[in-house]
Legacy VTK file of the C-alpha trace (Angstrom):
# vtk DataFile Version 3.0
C-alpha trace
ASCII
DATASET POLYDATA
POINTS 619 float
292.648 230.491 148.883
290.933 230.505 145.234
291.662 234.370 144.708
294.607 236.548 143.733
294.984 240.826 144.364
294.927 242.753 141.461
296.685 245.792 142.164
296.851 248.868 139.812
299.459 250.965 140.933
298.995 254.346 138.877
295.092 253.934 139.667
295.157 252.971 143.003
292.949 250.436 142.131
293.152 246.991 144.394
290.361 244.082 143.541
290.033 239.924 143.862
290.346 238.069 140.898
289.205 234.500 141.506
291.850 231.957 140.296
290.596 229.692 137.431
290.556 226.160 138.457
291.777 224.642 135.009
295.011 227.134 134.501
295.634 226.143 137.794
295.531 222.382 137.327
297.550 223.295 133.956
300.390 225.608 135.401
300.160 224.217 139.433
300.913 227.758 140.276
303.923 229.597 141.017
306.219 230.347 137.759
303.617 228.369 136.241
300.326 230.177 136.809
302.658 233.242 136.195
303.602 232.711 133.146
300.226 231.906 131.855
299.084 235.065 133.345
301.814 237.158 131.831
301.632 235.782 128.322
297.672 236.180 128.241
297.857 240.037 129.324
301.558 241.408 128.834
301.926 242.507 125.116
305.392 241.948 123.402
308.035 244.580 123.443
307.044 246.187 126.901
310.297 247.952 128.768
310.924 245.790 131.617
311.392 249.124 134.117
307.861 250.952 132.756
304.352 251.086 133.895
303.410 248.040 131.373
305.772 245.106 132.646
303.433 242.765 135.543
305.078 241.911 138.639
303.383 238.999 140.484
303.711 237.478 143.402
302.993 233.620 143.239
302.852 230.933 145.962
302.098 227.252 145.169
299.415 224.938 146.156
301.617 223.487 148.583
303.268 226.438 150.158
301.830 226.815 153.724
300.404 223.377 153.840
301.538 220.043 155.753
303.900 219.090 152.714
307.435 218.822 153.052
309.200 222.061 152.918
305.970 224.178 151.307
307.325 227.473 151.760
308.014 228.935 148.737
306.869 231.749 146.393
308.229 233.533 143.231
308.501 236.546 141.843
308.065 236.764 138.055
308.128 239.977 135.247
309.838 240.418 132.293
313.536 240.913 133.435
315.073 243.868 132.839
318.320 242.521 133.112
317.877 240.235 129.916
315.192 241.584 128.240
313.690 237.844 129.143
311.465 235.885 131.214
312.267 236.785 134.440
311.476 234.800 137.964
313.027 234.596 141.047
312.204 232.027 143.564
312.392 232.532 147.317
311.683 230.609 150.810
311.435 232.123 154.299
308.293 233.236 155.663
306.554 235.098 153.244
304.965 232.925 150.831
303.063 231.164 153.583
301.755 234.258 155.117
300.619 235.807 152.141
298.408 232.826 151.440
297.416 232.851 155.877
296.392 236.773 154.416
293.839 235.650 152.078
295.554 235.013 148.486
297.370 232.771 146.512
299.117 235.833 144.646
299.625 239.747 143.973
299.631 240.829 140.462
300.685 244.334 140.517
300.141 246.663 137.189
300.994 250.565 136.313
303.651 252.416 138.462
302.990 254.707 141.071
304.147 258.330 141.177
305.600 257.871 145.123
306.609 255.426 147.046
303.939 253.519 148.622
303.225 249.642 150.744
301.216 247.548 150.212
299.111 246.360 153.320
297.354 243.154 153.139
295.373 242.028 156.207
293.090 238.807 156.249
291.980 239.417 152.440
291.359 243.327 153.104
294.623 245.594 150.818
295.321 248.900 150.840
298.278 250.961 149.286
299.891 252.940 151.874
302.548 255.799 151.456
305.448 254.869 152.051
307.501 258.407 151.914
308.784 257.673 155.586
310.582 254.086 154.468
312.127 255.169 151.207
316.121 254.795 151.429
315.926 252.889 154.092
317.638 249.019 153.670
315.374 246.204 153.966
315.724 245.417 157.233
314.857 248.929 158.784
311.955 248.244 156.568
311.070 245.120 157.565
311.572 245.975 161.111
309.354 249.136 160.959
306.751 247.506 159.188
306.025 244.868 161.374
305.623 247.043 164.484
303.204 249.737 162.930
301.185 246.851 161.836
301.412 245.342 165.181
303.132 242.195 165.134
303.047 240.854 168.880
304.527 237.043 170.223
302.778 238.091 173.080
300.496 234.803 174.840
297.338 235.029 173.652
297.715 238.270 171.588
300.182 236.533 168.768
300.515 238.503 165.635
302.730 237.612 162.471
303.202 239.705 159.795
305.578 238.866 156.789
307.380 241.316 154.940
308.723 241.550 151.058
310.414 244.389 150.618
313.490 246.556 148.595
316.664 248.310 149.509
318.487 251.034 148.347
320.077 248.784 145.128
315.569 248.426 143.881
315.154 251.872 144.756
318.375 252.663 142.528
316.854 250.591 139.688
319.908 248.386 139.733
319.916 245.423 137.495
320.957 243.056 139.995
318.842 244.019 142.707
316.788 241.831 144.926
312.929 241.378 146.958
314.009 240.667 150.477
311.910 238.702 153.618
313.122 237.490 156.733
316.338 239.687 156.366
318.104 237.545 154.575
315.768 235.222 151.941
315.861 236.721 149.031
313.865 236.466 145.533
317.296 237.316 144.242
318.065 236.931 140.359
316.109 238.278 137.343
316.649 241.850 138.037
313.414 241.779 140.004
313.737 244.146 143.013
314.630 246.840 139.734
311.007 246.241 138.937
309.601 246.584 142.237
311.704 250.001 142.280
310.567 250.954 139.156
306.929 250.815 140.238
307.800 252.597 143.547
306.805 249.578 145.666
309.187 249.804 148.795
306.824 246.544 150.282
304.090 244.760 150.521
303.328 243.484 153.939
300.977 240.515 154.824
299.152 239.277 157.912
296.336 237.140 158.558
294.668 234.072 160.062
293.014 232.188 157.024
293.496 228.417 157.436
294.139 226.543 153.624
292.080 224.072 152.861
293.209 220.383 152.311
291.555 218.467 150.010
292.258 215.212 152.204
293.689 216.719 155.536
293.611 213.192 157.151
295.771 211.801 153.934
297.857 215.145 153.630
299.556 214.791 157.725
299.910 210.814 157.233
302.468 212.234 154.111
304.263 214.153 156.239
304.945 211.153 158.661
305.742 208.978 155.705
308.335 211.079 153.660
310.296 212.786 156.396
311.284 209.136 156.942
312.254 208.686 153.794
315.572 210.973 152.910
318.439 210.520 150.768
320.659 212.619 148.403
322.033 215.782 150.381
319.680 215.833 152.905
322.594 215.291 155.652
324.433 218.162 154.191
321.419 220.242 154.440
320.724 219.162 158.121
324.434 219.913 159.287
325.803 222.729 157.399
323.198 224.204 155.176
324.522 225.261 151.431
327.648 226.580 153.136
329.237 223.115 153.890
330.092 222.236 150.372
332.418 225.546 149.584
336.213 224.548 150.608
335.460 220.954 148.607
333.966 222.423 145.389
336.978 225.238 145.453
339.076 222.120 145.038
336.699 219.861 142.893
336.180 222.201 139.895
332.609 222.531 140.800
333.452 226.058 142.381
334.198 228.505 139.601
337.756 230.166 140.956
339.392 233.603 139.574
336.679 234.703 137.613
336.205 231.206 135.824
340.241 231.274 134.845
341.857 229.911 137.915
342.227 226.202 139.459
341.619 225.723 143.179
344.296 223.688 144.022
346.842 226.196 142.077
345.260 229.405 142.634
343.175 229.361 145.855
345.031 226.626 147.795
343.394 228.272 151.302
340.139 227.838 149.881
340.442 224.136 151.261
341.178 224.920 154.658
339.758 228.499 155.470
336.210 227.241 154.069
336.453 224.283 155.291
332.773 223.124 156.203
333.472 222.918 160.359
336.098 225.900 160.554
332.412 227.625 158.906
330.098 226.345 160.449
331.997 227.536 164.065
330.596 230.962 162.991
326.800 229.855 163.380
325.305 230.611 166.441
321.944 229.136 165.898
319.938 227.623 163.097
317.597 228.694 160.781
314.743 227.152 158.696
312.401 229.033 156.240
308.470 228.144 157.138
308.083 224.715 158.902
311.599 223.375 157.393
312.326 220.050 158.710
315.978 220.894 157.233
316.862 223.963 158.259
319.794 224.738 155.911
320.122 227.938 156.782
321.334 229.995 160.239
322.680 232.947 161.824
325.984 233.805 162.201
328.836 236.416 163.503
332.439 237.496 163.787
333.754 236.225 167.302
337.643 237.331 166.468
339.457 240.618 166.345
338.895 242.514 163.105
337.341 245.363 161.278
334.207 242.819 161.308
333.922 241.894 165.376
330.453 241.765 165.951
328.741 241.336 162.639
325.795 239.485 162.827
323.427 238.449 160.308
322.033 235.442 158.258
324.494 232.331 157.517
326.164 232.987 154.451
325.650 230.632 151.272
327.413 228.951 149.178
326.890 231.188 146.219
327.297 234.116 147.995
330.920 232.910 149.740
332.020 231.364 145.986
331.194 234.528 143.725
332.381 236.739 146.811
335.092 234.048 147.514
336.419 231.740 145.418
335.546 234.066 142.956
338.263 237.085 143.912
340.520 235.384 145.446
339.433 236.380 149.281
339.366 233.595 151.846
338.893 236.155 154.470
335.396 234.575 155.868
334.446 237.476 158.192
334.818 239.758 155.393
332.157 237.259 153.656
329.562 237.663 156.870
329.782 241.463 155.943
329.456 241.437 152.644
326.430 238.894 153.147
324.974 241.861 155.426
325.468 244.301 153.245
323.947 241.782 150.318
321.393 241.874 152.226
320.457 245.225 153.671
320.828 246.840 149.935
319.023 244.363 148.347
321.266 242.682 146.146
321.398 239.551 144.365
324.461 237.821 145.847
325.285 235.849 142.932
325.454 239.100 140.422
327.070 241.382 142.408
329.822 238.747 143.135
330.274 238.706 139.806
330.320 241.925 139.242
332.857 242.715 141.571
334.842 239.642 140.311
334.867 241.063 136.877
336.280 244.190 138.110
338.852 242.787 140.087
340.251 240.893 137.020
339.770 244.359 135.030
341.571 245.719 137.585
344.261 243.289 137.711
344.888 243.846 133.633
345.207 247.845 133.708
341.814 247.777 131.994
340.986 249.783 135.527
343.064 251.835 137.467
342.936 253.095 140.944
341.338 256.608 139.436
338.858 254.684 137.897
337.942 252.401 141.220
338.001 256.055 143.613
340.869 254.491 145.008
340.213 250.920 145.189
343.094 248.672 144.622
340.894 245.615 143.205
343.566 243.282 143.737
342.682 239.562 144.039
341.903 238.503 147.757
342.081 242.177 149.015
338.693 241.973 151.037
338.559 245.712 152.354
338.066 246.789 148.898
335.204 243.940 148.042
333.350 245.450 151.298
333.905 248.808 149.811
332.979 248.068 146.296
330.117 246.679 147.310
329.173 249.708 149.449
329.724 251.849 146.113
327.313 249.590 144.455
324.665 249.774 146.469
324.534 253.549 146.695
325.359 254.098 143.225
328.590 256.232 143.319
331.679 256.154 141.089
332.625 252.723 140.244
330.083 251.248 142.209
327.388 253.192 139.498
329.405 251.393 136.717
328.918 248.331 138.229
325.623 248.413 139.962
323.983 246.970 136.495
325.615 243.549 136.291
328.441 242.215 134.241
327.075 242.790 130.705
326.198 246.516 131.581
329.638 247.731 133.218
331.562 246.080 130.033
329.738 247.989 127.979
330.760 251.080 129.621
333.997 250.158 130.621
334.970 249.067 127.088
338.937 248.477 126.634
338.704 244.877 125.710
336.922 244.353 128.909
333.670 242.174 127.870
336.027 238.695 127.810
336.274 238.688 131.687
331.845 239.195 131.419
330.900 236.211 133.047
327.197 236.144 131.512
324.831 234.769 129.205
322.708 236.993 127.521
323.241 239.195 130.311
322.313 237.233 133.255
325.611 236.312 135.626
326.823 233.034 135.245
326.094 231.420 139.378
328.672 228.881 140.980
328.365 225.152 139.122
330.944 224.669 136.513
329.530 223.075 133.443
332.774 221.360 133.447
332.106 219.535 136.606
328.487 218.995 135.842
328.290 219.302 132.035
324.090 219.076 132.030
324.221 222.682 133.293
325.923 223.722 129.844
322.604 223.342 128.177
320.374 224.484 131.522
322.595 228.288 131.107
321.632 228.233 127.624
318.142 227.089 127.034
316.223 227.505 129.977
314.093 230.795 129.663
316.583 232.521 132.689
319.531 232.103 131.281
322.379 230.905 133.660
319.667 229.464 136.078
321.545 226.704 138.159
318.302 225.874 139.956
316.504 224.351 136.986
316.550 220.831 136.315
319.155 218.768 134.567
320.569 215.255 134.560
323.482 216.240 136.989
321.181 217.057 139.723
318.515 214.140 139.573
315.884 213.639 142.399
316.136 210.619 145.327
314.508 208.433 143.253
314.655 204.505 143.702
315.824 202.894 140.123
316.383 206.656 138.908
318.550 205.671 135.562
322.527 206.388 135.740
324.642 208.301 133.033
328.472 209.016 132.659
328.340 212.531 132.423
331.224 213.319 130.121
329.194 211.315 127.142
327.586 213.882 125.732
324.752 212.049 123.380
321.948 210.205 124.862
321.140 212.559 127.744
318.693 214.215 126.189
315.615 212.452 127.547
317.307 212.771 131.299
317.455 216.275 130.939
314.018 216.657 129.721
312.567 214.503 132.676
314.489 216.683 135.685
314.000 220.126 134.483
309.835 218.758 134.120
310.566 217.641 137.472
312.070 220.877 139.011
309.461 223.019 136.950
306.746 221.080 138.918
308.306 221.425 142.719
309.052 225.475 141.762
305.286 225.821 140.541
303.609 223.912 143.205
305.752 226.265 145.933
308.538 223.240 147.573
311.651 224.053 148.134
314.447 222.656 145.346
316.300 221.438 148.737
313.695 219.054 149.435
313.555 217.738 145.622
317.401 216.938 146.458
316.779 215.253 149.892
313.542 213.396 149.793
312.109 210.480 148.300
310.304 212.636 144.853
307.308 211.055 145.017
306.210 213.157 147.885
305.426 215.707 145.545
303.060 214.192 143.608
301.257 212.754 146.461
301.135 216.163 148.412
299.341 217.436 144.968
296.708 214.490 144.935
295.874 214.907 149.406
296.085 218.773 149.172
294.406 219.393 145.345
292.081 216.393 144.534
293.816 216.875 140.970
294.990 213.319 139.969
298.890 213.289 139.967
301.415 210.798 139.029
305.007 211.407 137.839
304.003 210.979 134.146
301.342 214.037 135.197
304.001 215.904 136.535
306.297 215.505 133.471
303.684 216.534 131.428
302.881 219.825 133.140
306.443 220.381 133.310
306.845 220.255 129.796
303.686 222.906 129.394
305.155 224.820 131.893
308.614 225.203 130.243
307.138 225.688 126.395
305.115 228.891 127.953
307.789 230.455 129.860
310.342 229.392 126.672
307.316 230.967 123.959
307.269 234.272 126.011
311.043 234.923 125.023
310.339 233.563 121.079
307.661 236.017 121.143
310.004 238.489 122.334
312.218 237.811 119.373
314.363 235.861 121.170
316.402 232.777 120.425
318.346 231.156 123.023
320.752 229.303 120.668
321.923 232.220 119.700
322.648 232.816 123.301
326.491 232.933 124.107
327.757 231.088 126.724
331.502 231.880 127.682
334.193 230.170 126.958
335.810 229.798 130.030
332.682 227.810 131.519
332.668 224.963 128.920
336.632 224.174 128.956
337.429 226.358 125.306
340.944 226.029 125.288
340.384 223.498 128.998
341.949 223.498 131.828
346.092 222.125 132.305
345.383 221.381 135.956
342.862 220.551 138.755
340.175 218.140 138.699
338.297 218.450 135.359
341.516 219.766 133.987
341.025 218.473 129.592
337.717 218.633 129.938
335.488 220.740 126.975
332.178 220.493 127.230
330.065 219.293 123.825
327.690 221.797 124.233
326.833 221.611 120.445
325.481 218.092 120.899
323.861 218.653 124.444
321.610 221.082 122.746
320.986 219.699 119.887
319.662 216.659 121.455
317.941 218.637 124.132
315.841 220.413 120.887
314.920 216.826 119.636
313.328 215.347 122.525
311.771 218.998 123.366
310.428 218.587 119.181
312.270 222.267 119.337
313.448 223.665 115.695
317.020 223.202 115.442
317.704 226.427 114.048
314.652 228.956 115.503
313.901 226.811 118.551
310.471 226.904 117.743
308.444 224.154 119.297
306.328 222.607 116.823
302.850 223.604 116.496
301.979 219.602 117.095
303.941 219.379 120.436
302.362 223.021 121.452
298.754 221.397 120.940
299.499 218.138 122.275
300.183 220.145 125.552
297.123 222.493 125.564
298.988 225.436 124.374
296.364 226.434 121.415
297.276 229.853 121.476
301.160 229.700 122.033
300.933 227.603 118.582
299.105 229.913 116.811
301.149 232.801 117.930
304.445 231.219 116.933
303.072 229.146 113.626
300.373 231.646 112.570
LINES 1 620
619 0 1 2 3 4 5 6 7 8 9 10 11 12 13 14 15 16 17 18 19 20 21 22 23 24 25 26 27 28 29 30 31 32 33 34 35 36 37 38 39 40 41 42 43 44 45 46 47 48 49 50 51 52 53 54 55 56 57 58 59 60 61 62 63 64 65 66 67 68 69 70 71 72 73 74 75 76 77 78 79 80 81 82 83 84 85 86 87 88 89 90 91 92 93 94 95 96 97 98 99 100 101 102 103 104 105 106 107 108 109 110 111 112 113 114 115 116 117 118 119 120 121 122 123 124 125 126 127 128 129 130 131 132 133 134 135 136 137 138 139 140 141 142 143 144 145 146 147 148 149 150 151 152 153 154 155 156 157 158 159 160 161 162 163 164 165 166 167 168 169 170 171 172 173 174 175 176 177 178 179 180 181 182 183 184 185 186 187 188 189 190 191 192 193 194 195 196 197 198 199 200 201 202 203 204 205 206 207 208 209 210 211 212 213 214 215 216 217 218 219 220 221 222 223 224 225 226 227 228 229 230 231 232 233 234 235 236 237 238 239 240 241 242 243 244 245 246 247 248 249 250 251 252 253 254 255 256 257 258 259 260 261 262 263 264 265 266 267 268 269 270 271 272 273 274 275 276 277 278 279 280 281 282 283 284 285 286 287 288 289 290 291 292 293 294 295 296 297 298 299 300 301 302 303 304 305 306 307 308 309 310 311 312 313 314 315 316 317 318 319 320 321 322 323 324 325 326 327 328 329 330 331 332 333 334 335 336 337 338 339 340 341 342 343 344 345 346 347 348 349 350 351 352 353 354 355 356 357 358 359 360 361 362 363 364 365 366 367 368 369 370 371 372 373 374 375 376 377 378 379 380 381 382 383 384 385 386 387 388 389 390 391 392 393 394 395 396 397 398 399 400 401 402 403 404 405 406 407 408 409 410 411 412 413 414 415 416 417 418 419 420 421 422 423 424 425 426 427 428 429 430 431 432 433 434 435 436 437 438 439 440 441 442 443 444 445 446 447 448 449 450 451 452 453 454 455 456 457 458 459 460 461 462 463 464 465 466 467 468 469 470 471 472 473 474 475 476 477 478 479 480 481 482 483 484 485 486 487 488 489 490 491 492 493 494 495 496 497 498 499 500 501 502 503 504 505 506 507 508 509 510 511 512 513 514 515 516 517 518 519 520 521 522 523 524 525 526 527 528 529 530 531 532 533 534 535 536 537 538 539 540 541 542 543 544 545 546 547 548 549 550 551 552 553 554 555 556 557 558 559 560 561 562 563 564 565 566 567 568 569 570 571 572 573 574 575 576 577 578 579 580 581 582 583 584 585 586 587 588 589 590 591 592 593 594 595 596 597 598 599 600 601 602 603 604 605 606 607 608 609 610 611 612 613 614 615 616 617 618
């Protein structure tokens, strides 16, 4: 599309900015022209919920094209739940349609003084009030949206419009609150929907009929023919049961975290193996889903067939993260009650992962007297009672009693709750920890601590390595000589995020697709040493925004419960304690990172472009 909407929310301004060709080819786009657009015009220090912090909307050069699963875009701001860089990525419908609109991204300044839309309509924006849609969820939103702006499948009169919008949890400025499309994709961690509140942006809605240009459109379609072919990795788990399939196996593997990090599947949530087991699940789906042109599909929609307080719910399939931190997380094997609370998720606009969390943290609070039932309005926040989750979680989202304690995240409640309460704070640096145990897959130890969203399970690491032919092998309980591995799959993942593919393709097809989408649809010359190096940029300039910041992520905390500190008696990676210390250290040598300030050097910044970044960090 070549252009990007500036829009000024306390001046009303909205105006193009043409995209420069040579940050592009440097960053890709996505979280990578992002963060070279926040560093260059976001001073240090700025309060992630005032008029100061960006908020940008970001697709890739691949999202609405031929390639394999281009459908993504992400969000990006300074987080205001860690004071860090802050992204969250997200598939669906959106990122597509915004480009079909007329731009390759938003980048939205000031705040406005009431709520207000954004309407985008084949490269022609306008801010909107949006008095009539505040405290509504975000699928009344969505829903209203698209039929005053006309959408219509009728023949020969067909209208899309795409919709990014906030609950009631952005509106409420909560911590853990979400951007929400398709009524159930969500840009969900960071704390980012708190920023969209903060500006009073209830949604920005897109429509249009611009065409992308291909740089080899001939090239670009014989891809697509070639790589669907060529699968691998978890591409049948994708096709047959989306994210949701692997649940009652990881409960029991150690790769689900269970009771709040401190419980064993097979000793403390035995049912977990049967009740979310992947077909007694995947009998809830009534029909598939897939974001933008997925050849995968992962996700779906499902509902509660049996008797129950839940008969009838319908709504998006629920995920794996969502069913662990709601699930194996508290205890509750109740499934329906998970369809609810992936509803409610949902609707408010809350990141699934956090709030899980959350409401795991004050279960086990709850369990040890730290809360009582005046506290929780009533609540008994036993483990597995699932009435209570749906209520919680109905407190959080509109902010009342215990649900306004909680409606911040982990870190936040502890603080207020006090009482010895901050050991069962599953977080680093503030961000809830998702659903991989390090102890399962050890290379996420360092990912939680070092990358620049701390506890990020969808970066790259050498536990998660891409369907690659003659891709090297490691035992993952040595913890020295990884360090190069690590390096090479976060580049990797850095690369799919900023060029706008889903992570579920880098898992299930051949990776050299990605490259080779880049050369047909960009001209730009790519190989995989190309993409490794742009990785590499990409990660130094979202890493120097949180050293300039004052922020140093080994000083970043990561709880003892997740690495095995005392380990586990029982289960499957019962003994095992992560070397964390080692991990990271070698992870700073082959980054050329200081071992002590993290620092890059101002050699390795140069080497890699970054000019600037050096001479902001080295003087």
């Amino acid at each position: 599309m070549g252009k990007i909407l500036n829009v000024n929310l306390t001046t009303r301004e909205v105006r193009d900015e043409p995209l420069d060709e040579a940050s592009c080819r440097d960053y890709i786009g996505g979280y990578g022209i992002g963060a070279k657009y926040l560093y260059d015009r976001m001073p240090k220090g700025v309060d992630p919920l005032g008029p100061e912090n960006l908020l940008g909307f970001f697709t890739g050069p691949l999202t609405g094209t031929p390639c394999i699963e281009g459908n993504r875009f992400v969000v990006v701001c300074k987080s205001p739940l860690t004071n860090t860089w802050g992204d969250a990525n997200c598939g669906g419908t959106f990122g597509p349609h915004l480009k079909f609109a007329g731009y390759d991204g938003i980048l939205i300044s000031g705040a406005s003084d009431t709520p207000v839309w954004l309407r985008i309509e084949d490269g022609q924006a306008q801010l909107c009030d949006a008095a009539f849609l505040w405290g509504k969820d975000s699928n009344k939103t969505e829903d209203e949206l698209k039929a005053l702006m006309g959408e219509s499948n009728e023949r020969g009169n067909r209208k899309k419009v795409e919709v990014a919008s906030i609950g009631q949890a952005g509106e409420g400025l909560s911590l853990i609150s979400a951007i929400m499309n398709d009524k159930g994709r969500a840009a969900g961690r960071s704390g980012v929907g708190a920023v969209m509140g903060s500006k009073k942006l209830k949604a920005i809605a897109v429509t249009g009929t611009n065409e992308i240009p291909l740089f080899d459109p001939e090239e670009t379609k014989a891809l697509r023919k070639k790589y669907t072919k060529m699968t691998g990795g978890a591409h049948e788990l994708f096709v047959n049961y989306g994210t949701i399939g692997i649940t009652g196996e990881s409960s029991m593997t150690g790769d689900s975290p269970v009771k709040n990090w401190g419980g064993v599947g097979p000793v403390d949530f035995p049912s977990g193996k049967t009740k979310f087991e992947q077909d007694t699940l995947i009998a809830y789906q009534d029909k598939k889903y897939g974001c933008w042109q997925c050849t995968m599909a992962c996700g779906g929609h499902m509902s509660v067939k049996e008797a129950g307080p839940y008969k009838g719910v319908a709504h998006h399939k629920v995920e794996y993260e969502t069913a662990a931190s709601w699930g194996t997380m508290t205890l509750t094997d109740d499934f329906p009650a998970m369809i609810k609370i992936n509803e409610l998720c949902n609707k408010f606009g809350f990141d699934t992962i956090a709030s899980g969390v959350t409401a795991a943290f004050a279960v086990e609070c709850y369990e040890n007297g730290i809360l009582t039932k005046e506290d929780t309005d009533g609540l008994e926040l036993n483990w597995g009672n699932s009435a209570s989750l749906v209520a919680l979680l109905e407190k959080m989202g509109r902010r009342e009693g215990i649900g306004d304690v909680l409606a911040d995240g982990v870190k936040r409640a502890a603080e207020r709750i006090g009482k010895g309460s901050e050991k069962f704070a599953m977080h680093v640096h503030g961000s809830e920890v998702p659903m991989h145990d390090p102890k399962f897959m050890p290379g996420l130890a360092t990912t939680y601590k070092m990358d620049s969203t701390p506890a990020r399970h969808t970066q790259g690491h050498e536990d998660m390595p891409p369907v690659l032919e003659g891709w090297p092998e490691h035992e993952k309980y040595e913890y020295t000589g990884k360090g190069e591995l690590h390096k090479h799959c976060m580049e990797m993942v850095h690369v799919t995020n900023a060029a706008g593919v889903c992570l579920f393709a880098f898992l299930s097809y051949d990776w050299n697709f990605i490259p080779d989408f880049l050369k047909s649809v960009t001209g730009w010359d790519f190989d995989t040493d190309e993409c490794y190096r742009v990785g590499e940029r990409i990660a130094n300039l979202r890493h120097a925004f949180n050293l300039r910041e004052g922020l140093n992520p080994l000083r970043f905390e990561v709880p003892s419960r997740l690495i095995g500190d005392p380990p586990q008696t029982t289960g499957n990676v019962r003994n095992v304690t992560v070397d964390i210390d080692t991990q990271v250290r070698e992870y700073c040598q082959i980054m050329d990172w200081d071992p002590e300030t993290a620092i890059p050097s101002r050699q390795r910044l140069e080497s890699l472009g970054l000019e600037a970044v050096a001479t902001d960090l080295h003087g």
